[in-house]
Each structure stands twice: as structure tokens, then as C-alpha cells.
C-alpha positions as CSV (number, residue, x, y, z in Angstrom):
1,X,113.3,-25.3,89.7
2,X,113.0,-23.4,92.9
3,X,115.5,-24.9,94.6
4,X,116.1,-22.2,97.3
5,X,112.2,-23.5,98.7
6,X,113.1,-27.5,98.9
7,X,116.5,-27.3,100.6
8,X,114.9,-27.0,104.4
9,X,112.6,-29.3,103.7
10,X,114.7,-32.0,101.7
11,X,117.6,-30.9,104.1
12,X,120.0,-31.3,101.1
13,X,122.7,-28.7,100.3
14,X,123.2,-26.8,97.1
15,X,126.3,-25.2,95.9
16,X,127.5,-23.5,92.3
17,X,130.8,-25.2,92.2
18,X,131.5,-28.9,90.9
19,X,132.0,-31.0,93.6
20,X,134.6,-34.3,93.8
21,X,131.7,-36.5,95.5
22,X,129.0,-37.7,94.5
23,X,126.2,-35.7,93.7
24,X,122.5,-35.0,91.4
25,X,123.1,-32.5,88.7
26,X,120.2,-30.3,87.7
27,X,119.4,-28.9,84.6
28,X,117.3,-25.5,85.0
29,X,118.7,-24.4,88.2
30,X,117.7,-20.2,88.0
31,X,119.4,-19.1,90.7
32,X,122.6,-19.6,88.8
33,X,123.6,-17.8,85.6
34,X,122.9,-19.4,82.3
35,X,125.1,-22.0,80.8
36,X,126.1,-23.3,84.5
37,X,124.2,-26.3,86.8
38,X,123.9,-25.7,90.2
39,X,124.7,-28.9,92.4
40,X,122.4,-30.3,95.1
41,X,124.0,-32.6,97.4
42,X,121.8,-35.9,98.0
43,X,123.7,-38.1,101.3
44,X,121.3,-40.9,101.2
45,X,118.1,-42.7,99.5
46,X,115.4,-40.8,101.5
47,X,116.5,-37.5,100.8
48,X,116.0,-38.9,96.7
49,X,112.6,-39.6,97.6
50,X,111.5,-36.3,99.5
51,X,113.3,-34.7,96.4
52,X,110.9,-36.7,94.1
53,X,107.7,-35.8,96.2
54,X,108.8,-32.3,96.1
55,X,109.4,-31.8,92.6
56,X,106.4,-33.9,91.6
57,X,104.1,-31.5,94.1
58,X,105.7,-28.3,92.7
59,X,106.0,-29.1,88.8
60,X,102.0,-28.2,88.7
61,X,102.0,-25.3,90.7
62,X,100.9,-22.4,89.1
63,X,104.6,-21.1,88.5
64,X,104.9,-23.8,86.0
65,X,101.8,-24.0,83.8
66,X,101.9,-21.5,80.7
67,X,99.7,-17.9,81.9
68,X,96.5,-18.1,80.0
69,X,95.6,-15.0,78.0
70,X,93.0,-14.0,80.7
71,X,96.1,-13.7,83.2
72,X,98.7,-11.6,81.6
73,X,95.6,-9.6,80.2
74,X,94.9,-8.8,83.8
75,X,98.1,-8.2,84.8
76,X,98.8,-5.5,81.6
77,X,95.1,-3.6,83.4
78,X,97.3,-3.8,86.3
79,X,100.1,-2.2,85.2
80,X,98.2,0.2,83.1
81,X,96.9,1.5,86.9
82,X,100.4,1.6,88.3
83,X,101.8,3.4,85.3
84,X,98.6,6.2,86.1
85,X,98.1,5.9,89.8
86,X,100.7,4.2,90.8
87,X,98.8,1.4,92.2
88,X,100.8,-2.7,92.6
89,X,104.1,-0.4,93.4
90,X,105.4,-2.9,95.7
91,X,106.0,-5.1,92.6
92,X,106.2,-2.9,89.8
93,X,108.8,-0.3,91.3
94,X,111.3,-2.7,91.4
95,X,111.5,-3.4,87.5
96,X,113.0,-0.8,85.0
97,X,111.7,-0.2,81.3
98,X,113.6,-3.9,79.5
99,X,115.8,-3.0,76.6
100,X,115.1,-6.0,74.2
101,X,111.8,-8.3,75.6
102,X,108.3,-6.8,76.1
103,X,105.2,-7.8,74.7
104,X,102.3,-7.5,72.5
105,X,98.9,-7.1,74.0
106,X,96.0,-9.0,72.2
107,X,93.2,-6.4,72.9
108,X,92.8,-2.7,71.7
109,X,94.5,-0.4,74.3
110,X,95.7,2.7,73.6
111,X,99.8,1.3,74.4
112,X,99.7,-2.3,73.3
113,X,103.0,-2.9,73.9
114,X,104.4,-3.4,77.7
115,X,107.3,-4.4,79.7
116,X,108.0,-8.1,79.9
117,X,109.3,-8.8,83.5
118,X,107.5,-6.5,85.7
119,X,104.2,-8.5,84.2
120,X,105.7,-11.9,84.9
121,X,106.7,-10.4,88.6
122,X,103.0,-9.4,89.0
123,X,102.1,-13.1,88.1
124,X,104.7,-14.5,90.5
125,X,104.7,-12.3,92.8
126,X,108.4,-12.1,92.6
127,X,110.6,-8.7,92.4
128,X,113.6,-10.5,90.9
129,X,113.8,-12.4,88.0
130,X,115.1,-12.1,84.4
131,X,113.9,-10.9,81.6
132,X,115.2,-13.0,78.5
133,X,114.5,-16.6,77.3
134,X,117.7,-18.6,78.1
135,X,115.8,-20.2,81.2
136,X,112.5,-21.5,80.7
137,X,111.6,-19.6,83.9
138,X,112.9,-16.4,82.0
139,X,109.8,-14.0,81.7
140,X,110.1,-13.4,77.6
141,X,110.3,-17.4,77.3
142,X,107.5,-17.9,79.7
143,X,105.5,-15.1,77.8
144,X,106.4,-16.7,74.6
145,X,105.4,-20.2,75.8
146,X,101.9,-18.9,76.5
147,X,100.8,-17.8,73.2
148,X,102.1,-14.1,73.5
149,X,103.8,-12.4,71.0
150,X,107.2,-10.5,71.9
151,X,108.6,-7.8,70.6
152,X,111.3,-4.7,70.5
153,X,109.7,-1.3,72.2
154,X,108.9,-0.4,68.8
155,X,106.2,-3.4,68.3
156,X,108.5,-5.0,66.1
157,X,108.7,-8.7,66.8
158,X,111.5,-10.7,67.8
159,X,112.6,-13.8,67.1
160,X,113.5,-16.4,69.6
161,X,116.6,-18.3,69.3
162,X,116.3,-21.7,67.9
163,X,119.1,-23.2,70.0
164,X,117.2,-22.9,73.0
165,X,114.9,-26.1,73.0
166,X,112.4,-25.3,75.7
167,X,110.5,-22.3,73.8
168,X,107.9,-23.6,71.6
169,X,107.8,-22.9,68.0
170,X,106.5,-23.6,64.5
171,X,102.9,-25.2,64.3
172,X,102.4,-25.0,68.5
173,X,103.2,-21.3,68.2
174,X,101.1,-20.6,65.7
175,X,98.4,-22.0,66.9
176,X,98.4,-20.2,70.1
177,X,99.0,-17.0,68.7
178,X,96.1,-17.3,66.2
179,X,93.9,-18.2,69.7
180,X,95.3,-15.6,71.4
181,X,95.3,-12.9,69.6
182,X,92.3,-13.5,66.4
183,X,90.1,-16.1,67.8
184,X,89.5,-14.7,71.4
185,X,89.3,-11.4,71.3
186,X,86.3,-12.2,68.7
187,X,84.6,-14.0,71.1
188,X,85.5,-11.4,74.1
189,X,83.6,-9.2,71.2
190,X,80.4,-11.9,70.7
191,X,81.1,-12.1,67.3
192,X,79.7,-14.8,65.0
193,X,82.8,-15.5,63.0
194,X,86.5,-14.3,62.3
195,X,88.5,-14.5,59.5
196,X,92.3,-14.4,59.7
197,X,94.7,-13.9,56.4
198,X,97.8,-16.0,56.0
199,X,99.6,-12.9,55.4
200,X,98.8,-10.7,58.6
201,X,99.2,-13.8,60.8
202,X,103.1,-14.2,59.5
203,X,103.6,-10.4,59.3
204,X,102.2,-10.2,63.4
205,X,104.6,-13.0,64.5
206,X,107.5,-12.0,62.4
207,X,107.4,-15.2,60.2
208,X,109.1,-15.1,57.3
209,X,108.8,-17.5,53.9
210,X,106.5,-19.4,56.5
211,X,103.0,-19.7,54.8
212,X,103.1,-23.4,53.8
213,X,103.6,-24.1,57.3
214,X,101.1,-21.1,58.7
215,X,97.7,-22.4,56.6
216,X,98.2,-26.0,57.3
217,X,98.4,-25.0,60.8
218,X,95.2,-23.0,60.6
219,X,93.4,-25.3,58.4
220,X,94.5,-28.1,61.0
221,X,92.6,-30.3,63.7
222,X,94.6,-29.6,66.5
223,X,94.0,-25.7,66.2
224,X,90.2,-26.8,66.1
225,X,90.2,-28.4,68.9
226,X,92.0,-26.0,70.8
227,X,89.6,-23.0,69.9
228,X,86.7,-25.1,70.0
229,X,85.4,-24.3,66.4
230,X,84.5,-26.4,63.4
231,X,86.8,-26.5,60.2
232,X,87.0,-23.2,58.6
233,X,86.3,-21.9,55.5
234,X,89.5,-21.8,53.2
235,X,90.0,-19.4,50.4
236,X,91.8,-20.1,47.4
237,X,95.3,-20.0,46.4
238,X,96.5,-21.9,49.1
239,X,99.1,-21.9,50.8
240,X,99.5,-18.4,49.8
241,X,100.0,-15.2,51.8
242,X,96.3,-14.2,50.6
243,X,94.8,-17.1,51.8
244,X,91.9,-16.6,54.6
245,X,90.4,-18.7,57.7
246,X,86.9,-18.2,58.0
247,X,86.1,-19.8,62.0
248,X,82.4,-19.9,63.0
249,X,82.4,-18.5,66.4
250,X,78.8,-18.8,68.1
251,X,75.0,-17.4,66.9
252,X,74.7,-14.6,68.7
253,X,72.2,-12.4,66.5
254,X,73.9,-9.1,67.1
255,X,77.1,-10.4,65.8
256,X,79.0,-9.8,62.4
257,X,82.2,-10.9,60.4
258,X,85.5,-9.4,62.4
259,X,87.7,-7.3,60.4
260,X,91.3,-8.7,61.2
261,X,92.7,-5.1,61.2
262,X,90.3,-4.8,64.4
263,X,91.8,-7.4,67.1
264,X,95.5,-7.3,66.5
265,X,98.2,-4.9,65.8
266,X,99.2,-3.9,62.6
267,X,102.0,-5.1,61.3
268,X,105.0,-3.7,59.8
269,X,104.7,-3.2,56.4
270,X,106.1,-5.9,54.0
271,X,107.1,-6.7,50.2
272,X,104.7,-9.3,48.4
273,X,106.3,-10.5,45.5
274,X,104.1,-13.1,43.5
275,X,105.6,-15.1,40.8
276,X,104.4,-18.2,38.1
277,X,103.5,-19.0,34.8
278,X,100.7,-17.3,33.4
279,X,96.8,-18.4,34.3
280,X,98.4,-19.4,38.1
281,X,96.2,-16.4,39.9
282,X,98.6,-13.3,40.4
283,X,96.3,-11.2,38.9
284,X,93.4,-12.4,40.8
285,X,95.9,-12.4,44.1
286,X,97.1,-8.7,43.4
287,X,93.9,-6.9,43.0
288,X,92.5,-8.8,46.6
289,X,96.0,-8.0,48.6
290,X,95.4,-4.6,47.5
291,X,91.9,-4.8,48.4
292,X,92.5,-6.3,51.9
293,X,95.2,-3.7,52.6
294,X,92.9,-1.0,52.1
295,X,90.5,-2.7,54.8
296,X,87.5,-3.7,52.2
297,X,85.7,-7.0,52.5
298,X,87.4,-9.3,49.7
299,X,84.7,-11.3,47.4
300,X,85.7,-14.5,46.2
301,X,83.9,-14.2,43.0
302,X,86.9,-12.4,39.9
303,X,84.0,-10.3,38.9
304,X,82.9,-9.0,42.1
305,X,86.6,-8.4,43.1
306,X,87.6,-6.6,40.1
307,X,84.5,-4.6,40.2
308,X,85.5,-3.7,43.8
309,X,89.5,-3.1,43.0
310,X,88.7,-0.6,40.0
311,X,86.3,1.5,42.5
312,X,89.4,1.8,44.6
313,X,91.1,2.5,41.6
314,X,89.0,5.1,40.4
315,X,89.2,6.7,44.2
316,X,92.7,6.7,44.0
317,X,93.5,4.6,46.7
318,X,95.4,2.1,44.8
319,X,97.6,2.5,41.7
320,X,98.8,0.0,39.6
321,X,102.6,0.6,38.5
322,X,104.4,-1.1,35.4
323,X,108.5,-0.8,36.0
324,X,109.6,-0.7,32.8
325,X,112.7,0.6,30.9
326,X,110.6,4.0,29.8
327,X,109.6,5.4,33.4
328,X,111.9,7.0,35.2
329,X,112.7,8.9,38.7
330,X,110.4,11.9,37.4
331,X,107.5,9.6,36.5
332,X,107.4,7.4,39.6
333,X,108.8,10.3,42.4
334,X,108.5,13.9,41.2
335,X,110.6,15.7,38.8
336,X,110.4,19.9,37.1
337,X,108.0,20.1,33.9
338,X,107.1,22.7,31.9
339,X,103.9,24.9,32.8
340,X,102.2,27.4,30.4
341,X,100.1,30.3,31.9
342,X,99.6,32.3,35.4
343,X,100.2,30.1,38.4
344,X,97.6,32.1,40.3
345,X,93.7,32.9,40.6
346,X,94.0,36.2,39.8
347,X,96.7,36.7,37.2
348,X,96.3,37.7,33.9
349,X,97.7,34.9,31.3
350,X,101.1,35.0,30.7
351,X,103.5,34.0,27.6
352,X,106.3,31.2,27.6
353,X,106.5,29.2,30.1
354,X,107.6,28.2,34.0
355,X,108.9,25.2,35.5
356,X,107.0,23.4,38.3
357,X,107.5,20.7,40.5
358,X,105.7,17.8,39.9
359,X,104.4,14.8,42.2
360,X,104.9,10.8,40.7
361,X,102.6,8.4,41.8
362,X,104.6,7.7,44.7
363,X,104.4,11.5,45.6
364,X,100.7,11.4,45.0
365,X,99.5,8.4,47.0
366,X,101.5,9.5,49.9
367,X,100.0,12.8,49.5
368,X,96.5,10.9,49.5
369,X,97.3,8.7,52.6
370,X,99.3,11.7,54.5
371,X,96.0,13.9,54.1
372,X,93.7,11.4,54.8
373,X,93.4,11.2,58.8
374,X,89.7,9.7,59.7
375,X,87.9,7.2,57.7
376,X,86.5,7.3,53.7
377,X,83.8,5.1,53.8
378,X,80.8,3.9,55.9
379,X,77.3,4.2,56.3
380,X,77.3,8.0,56.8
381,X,79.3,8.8,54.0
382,X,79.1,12.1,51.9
383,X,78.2,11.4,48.5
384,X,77.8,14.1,45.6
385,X,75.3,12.7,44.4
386,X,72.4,15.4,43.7
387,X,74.7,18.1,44.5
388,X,76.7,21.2,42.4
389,X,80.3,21.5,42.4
390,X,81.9,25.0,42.4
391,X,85.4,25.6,42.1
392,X,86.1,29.0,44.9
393,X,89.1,31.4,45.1
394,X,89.6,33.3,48.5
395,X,92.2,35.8,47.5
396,X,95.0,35.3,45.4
397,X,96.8,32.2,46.4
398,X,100.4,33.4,45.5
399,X,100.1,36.8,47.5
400,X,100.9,37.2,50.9
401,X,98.9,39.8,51.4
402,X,95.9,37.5,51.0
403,X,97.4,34.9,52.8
404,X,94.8,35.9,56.2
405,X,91.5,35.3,53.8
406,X,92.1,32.1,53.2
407,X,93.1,31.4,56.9
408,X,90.0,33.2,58.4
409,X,87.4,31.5,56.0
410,X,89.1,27.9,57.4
411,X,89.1,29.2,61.1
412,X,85.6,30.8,61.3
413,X,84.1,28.2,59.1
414,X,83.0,30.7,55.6
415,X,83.8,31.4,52.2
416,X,84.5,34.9,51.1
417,X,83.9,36.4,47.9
418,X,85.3,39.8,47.1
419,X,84.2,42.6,44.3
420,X,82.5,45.5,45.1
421,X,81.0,45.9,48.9
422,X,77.1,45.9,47.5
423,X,74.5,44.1,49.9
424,X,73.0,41.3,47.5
425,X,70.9,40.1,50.5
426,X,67.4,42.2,48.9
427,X,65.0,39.8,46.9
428,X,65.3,42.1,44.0
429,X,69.2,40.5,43.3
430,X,68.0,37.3,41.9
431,X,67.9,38.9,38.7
432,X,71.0,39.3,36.9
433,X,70.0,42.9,35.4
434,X,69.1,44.2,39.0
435,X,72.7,43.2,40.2
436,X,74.4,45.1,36.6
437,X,72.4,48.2,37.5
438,X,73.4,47.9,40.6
439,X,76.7,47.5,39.6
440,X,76.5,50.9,37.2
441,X,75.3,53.4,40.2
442,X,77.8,52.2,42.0
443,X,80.7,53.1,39.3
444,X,78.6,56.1,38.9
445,X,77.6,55.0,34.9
446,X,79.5,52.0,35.0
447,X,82.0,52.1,32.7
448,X,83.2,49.3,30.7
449,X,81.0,47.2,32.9
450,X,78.1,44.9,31.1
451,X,76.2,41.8,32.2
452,X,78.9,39.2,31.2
453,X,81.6,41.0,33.5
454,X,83.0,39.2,36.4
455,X,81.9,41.7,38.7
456,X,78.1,41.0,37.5
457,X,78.7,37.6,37.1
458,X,80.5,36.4,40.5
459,X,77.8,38.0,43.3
460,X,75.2,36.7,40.9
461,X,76.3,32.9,40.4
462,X,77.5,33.6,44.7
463,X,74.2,34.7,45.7
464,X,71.6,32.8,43.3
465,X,73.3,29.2,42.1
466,X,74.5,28.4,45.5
467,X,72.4,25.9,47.3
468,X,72.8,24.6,50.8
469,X,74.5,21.1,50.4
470,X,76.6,22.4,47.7
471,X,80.2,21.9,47.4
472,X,82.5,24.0,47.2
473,X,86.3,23.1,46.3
474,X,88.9,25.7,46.9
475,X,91.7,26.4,44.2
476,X,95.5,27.3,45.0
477,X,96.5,29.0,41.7
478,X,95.1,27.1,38.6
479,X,96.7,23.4,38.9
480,X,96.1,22.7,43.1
481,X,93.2,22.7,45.3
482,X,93.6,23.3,49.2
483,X,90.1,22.7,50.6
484,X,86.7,21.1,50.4
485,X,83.7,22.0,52.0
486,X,80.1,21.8,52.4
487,X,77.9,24.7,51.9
488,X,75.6,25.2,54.8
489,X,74.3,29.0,55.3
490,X,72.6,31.4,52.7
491,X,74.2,34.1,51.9
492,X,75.6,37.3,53.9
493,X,76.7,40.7,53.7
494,X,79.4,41.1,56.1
495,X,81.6,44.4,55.5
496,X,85.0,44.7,56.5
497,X,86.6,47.9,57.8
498,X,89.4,47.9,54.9
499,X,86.7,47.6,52.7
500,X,86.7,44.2,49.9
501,X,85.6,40.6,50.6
502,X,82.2,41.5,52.4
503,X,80.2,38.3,50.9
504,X,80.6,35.2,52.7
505,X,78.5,32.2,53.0
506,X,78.6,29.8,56.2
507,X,80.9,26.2,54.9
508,X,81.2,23.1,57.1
509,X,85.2,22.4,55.7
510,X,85.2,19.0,55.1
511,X,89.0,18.5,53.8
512,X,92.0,20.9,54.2
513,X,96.1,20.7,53.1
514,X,97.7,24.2,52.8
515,X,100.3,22.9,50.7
516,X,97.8,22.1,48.0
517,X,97.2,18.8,45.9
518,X,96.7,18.4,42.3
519,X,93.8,19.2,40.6
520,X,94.3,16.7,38.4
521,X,93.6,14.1,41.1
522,X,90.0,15.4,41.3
523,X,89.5,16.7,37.9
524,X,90.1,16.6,34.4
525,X,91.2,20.0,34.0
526,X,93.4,23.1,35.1
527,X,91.0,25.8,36.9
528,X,89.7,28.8,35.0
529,X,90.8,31.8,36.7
530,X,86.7,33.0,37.6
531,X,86.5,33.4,41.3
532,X,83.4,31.3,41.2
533,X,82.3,28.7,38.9
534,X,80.4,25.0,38.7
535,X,82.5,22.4,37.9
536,X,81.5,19.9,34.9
537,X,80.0,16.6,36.3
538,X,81.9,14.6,33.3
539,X,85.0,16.5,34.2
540,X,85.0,15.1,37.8
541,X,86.9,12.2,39.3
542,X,83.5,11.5,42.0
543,X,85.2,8.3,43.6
544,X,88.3,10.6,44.5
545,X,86.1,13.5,45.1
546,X,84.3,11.5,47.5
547,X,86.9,10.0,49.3
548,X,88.8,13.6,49.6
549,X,85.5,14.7,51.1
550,X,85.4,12.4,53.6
551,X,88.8,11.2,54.5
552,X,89.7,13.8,57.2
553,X,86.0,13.3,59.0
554,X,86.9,12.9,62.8
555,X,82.7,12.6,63.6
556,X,83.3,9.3,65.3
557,X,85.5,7.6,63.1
558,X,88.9,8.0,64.7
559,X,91.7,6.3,62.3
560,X,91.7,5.2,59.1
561,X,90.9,1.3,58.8
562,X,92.4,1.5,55.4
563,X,94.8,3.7,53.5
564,X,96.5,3.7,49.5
565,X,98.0,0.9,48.5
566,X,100.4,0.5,45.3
């Protein structure tokens, strides 16, 4: 109540302290702390009724309704402006940065997350005010009240206090926060139809053990009626944290399905623990959890799923992990194993053995998702199919002294071969003997070299197998790769002044991690240590290949939709 506005016109008087006469408690009083009623002093029957007019002609103002989405919407553009130009300061600058209340904006913005009291000042017009939800007039609890999620600075949601009985809650929340912040923003977007998961909705609010109660809200009349929308399609289990809400929006003919990940934040992560008798669907629910997380449509047909999780699978973006009594730290983090061999390109074998760091899955799908900055999939994708994989070394990958090659080729956009500084570009060098002989006058006889020698048989397979399109897949030592890339250029002689690595090739890199990855992830095999060589199709992992090769494309994709699950 705004008690300071009535008391001229009522010509009552107001006062903190309990009073010996006789006088009209009220509840709600904000210009006293919380957990106290101000007193307002009523002398005689007329001053009841003016009180009653008044409060009667002020419980509708706009003050009191719950702000629409449309308003505090507005009002975050607003302070966006302020926060850049400094535009609204006669509000805003009177309002700090809140410690526990702000809240979540529905729409994509770059910062979706904003200060809860200098938004309800904007609305009110007011400069002082608080910030909590003891009062109803509180900005968090008049925030919450209309549909708006509120949270910590760090997105994470908080949870209102159940003693205080004026903030709405259970089936009234939900269903304004599934209109606020699923249902609109689809129609801002002209969309046709939007389809929210139990699961997100309950991880965006903060709602824990809470699905019963969140699909028979969403499946419900009253959330129909309040969107506007027919009943919605309902996918089985339900209730279950899997379960989806298909809503039919409109026909507008340029619209399609909304993702979910696209109109609200993403959640924190959480732990989904499914448990029953056998035949009861966890299977079934595992492999489409997994499948939503990693932002691809769901079918609702077993076969169609499967055949979808298993391609995922096969890409390595989700792996499926047995705890049982025989794995251990090594198997499911990383642990030392034994390694036979040379541990670099250009080292001759060696005897005994070495002991190695190696990646669990955990390691390895956080590897995957930690690499993989743009998006995998899509229209545009790069596929392999109808192109030659070769497996390059640029320099040797454990000596410093060839640290620069590999560093310039990434820089400049190339691939470097070395051997001995002989133009290959003549016509003549498409034969194998032509590039031996040349080979021999330029060892003046030759030597030990013949046609199967690796300084015949590298500039030949370098300059005469390599087609534009190609892919080339850069080794680190024998057991990690460190980049992928596109061939695009034929080839070049380009001599350097120190002499060595004069044969290059123009590469659009497609993939790059310095620290290397297994090349086990991509292949079935260690590399051979050959500077240049095709890799066997039936050796190759093409789903990971595929999604290496495009998972750090930045060509108008911006963020990943979807990353690894396990």
C-alpha cells in the first residue's frame, strides 16, 4: 500500500509505533521494515469510507498488476542503453549491482541476466525501493509474480521462500514461466510450433523431484488457455524428465519446429538417474536424453532413435559407460601405460618400451567438447565422402627446433614437405622415374637411393596423389594428431634461405589443438612414420572424422548447439 499518497487526501495519520487507541492495522505497509505494521489512525466513519474509495481506486493501478513480459522486456532494452550510453540515468544511477535477486531475460541477448531493482524502478518510476521478496511490492517478488525467473549473478536460479504466502508457486508458476520464456519468444519468432522437455523446464526454474507436478501442468487446460493453443502433443514416458510438449503455434509458412536450446537459457547441468524393473523404458529414455542433450531432433520411433544415438556414438559424441567392479581411475580418467616404439615422426624404431599418459573416456570427451568450439552438423557440412585422406608430418613433432614449421604452416594457411630443395613444379615429375633421376643428379650418382626411397616416394605421392579437396590430417609423433585441413592449392616450390622444407601446398585448416588428441579417436591405427601417406578408408572412424572436421567452423555458426554427452 502506498500509504504516504492517501494520507492528505484521507487526512488520516500514520505512525510505526502501536498506539493505546483505537486504530486500523495494515498488513503490507512498505514504508516500514519487514515483520512490522504501520498504524493509520482512522477518527471517524468518513475517513473509513474515503480510505475504501482510495484503496479500491489504487489496487488496479498499474503499480499493482503483475509486469507483462513485454514490459520488463522493455525495460532490460532500457537498461542495456544506460549500461552503454548511459541513457534513463535519472533512474538507473541510483541503484547498485544487487547481491542475491536479478533476473533471467526470456530472449537471446548477449547478457541475459540483469539487476532486479533498478528494472522495477524503471517500471515505477521510483529510485527507492527494495530488492528482495518479503513484501509483495519487493522487486524480486514482483518479478517473480510475473512469470520471470530469478536468479544469483551467475544464472543460477533461486528459490523463493515458501513461508512467504504472497509469491506464487507450483502449477501458477509454472505455467507462466513456460509462457514466458518457451511459448512467446516462439511466436515473437513466427514459428509454427514449440516443443518444451519436462526436464529443461525444471532445470531453468530450479525445480527439483518436480516432474509429476511440471507435465500435468503443461499438459493442463489452464496453461492452454493462457497461451492460447490447443492441447499438445505428449510424448511418452510420462511424467518423466524426457517427456516433451509439442504446442501448435500459428501457420505461418516460413515457420519450423523451435529447438528449446534456442529461446531459453541453458541450464546448469544435472544428474539423471533412471531406475525400474526391466521392460519400463530406461533404455529407450537413455539413448533420447543423450540425444536431446546433444541438440538432435528426438524420433519417437526405437528404431529411428537408436539409429540416430549409435551415429552419435560412432562420432564420438556420446559414450556409453558400465561402472563396474573391473574399471578403475585409469580406465574412466587417465592413467601411465606402456608404449612400444619412437614417440616421434622421424625417429627410427626403438627397443623396450616408454610410459605414456593416457586419456579415459572422461579425458577424451572433454577433450572432444573442449576442442570443439562452432557447430558439427548442418546443411553445409564437410563430408569425406569422395575424398583421400593423407596422414602429413611438418617436422618432427618432439623437436624444438621444428617447433616454427608447424606454427607457420597453421599461421600462413600451407603444408610443408621437406627432402631435398628440387622444383617438382615441371610436367615431366608426374612420373615416378623422372623424379628418381632427378633425385640421382642431384646426389651426384645417387647413392643408396632407388624408386621405393622416401625421398622418391614423398615429393612424388606430395606432388601427383594430392587433389584439391583432399584432406590432410596432421600427426604429432605416431599415436596423436594436432590438425585437420582441407587441401586447396596445387603444388609449390617455395625455397627457404636455410635451405629444407621448400614444398608446400595452400590448406584451408579446418581443426587445430597443439596439445594433440589420440589417433585412435579417428583411426584404427598408430601412424607409420612416412612424411606422407593415404590413410585406409576401413581404418577410419568417418563420423568422428567428420565431426573433428567441422567442429571448430566459425563460418556462421557461432556456438555449439550441442556438445558430448556420457
Amino acid at each position: 500500500m502506498i500509504w504516504d499518497d492517501w494520507l492528505g487526501e484521507i487526512g488520516a495519520e500514520a505512525t510505526g509505533q502501536q498506539l493505546a487507541t483505537t486504530g486500523l492495522k495494515v498488513k503490507e505497509a512498505g514504508a516500514l521494515a519487514e515483520g512490522l505494521q504501520q498504524v493509520l489512525v482512522v477518527r471517524n466513519q468518513d475517513q473509513i469510507e474515503k480510505l475504501l474509495e482510495r484503496y479500491l481506486q489504487d489496487k488496479d493501478a498499474p503499480g499493482k498488476k503483475p509486469f507483462t513480459r513485454a514490459q520488463v522486456e522493455a525495460a532490460m532494452d532500457v537498461f542495456d542503453r544506460y549500461r552503454k550510453y548511459g541513457e534513463d540515468s535519472e533512474i538507473f544511477r541510483h541503484f547498485g549491482d544487487p547481491r542475491d535477486y536479478w533476473v533471467r531475460s526470456s530472449r537471446d541477448r548477449e547478457n541475459r541476466v540483469y539487476p532486479s531493482k533498478p528494472l522495477v524502478g524503471y517500471l515505477l518510476k521510483k529510485t527507492e525501493l527494495n530488492g528482495g521478496w518479503g513484501q509483495k511490492a519487493d522487486a524480486a517478488a514482483r518479478l517473480h509474480n510475473s512469470g520471470f525467473i530469478i536468479v544469483d549473478q551467475a544464472d543460477e536460479p533461486v528459490q523463493a521462500p515458501e513461508r512467504y504466502e504472497h509469491l506464487i508457486s507450483g502449477a501458477d508458476r509454472i505455467r507462466l514461466c513456460a509462457l514466458n520464456y518457451f511459448i512467446e519468444p516462439a511466436r515473437e519468432k513466427r514459428l509454427k510450433t514449440v516443443t518444451i522437455h519436462a526436464g529443461d523446464m525444471a532445470s531453468a526454474m530450479g525445480l527439483k523431484n518436480a516432474f509429476p507436478n511440471i507435465c500435468q501442468t503443461l499438459g493442463g487446460e489452464k496453461l492452454q488457455q493462457l497461451a492460447q493453443v490447443p492441447p499438445p502433443t505428449i510424448s511418452a514416458p510420462n511424467p518423466s524428465s524426457s517427456t516433451t510438449f509439442t504446442y501448435q503455434l500459428g501457420s505461418k509458412s516460413e515457420a519450423d519446429t523451435m529447438d528449446q536450446a534456442s529461446t531459453t537459457i541453458s541450464a546448469s547441468a544435472t544428474n539423471l538417474i533412471l531406475y525400474g524393473p526391466p521392460g519400463t523404458g530406461k533404455t529407450f529414455t537413455t539413448a533420447a536424453e543423450a540425444v536431446r542433450l546433444c541438440a538432435e531432433p528426438v524420433p519417437q520411433d526405437r528404431a529411428e532413435l537408436m539409429a540416430v544415438y549409435q551415429r552419435l556414438v560412432a562420432a564420438g559424441r556420446i559414450e556409453f559407460v558400465t561402472f563396474h567392479q573391473s574399471m578403475s581411475y585409469e580406465d574412466f580418467v587417465e592413467g601411465r601405460q606402456p608404449m612400444t616404439g619412437a614417440d616421434g615422426d622421424g625417429e627410427a624404431e626403438s627397443a623396450g618400451f616408454r610410459l605414456e599418459t593416457v586419456h579415459g573416456i572422461f579425458r577424451r570427451i572433454a577433450k572432444r567438447a573442449e576442442t570443439s568450439r562452432g557447430r558439427s552438423s548442418g546443411d553445409d557440412t564437410i563430408r569425406l565422402e569422395g575424398r583421400q585422406v593423407f596422414k602429413m608430418s611438418i617436422g618432427e613433432a618432439n623437436n624444438p627446433e621444428d617447433a616454427h614449421l608447424f606454427e607457420e604452416a597453421i599461421e600462413d594457411g600451407y603444408t610443408l614437405l621437406g627432402f631435398d630443395d628440387i622444383d617438382w613444379s615441371d610436367e615431366k615429375y608426374a612420373n615416378r622415374e623422372a623424379i628418381f633421376e632427378a633425385c640421382k643428379n642431384h646426389r651426384d650418382g645417387g647413392g643408396d637411393i632407388d624408386a621405393r626411397s622416401g625421398w622418391v616416394q614423398m615429393p612424388f605421392r606430395f606432388r601427383n596423389w594430392v587433389r584439391q579437396g583432399d584432406i590432410v590430417i596432421v600427426s604429432k609423433g605416431n599415436q596423436q594428431f594436432r590438425a585437420i585441413g582441407e587441401f586447396v592449392g596445387d603444388y609449390e616450390f617455395k625455397p627457404r634461405p636455410e635451405g629444407g622444407y621448400a614444398h608446400r601446398r595452400a590448406v584451408r585448416w579446418l581443426w587445430v589443438d597443439r596439445d594433440g588428441v589420440p589417433v585412435s579417436e579417428i583411426y584404427s591405427r598408430g601412424f607409420m612414420q612416412q612424411s606422407i601417406y593415404l590413410l585406409y578408408d576401413s581404418e577410419l572412424n568417418i563420423p568422428a572424422l567428420e565431426r573433428y572436421m567441422n567442429s571448430q567452423r566459425s563460418d556462421g555458426g557461432g556456438e555449439p548447439r550441442g556438445g558430448p554427452a556420457w
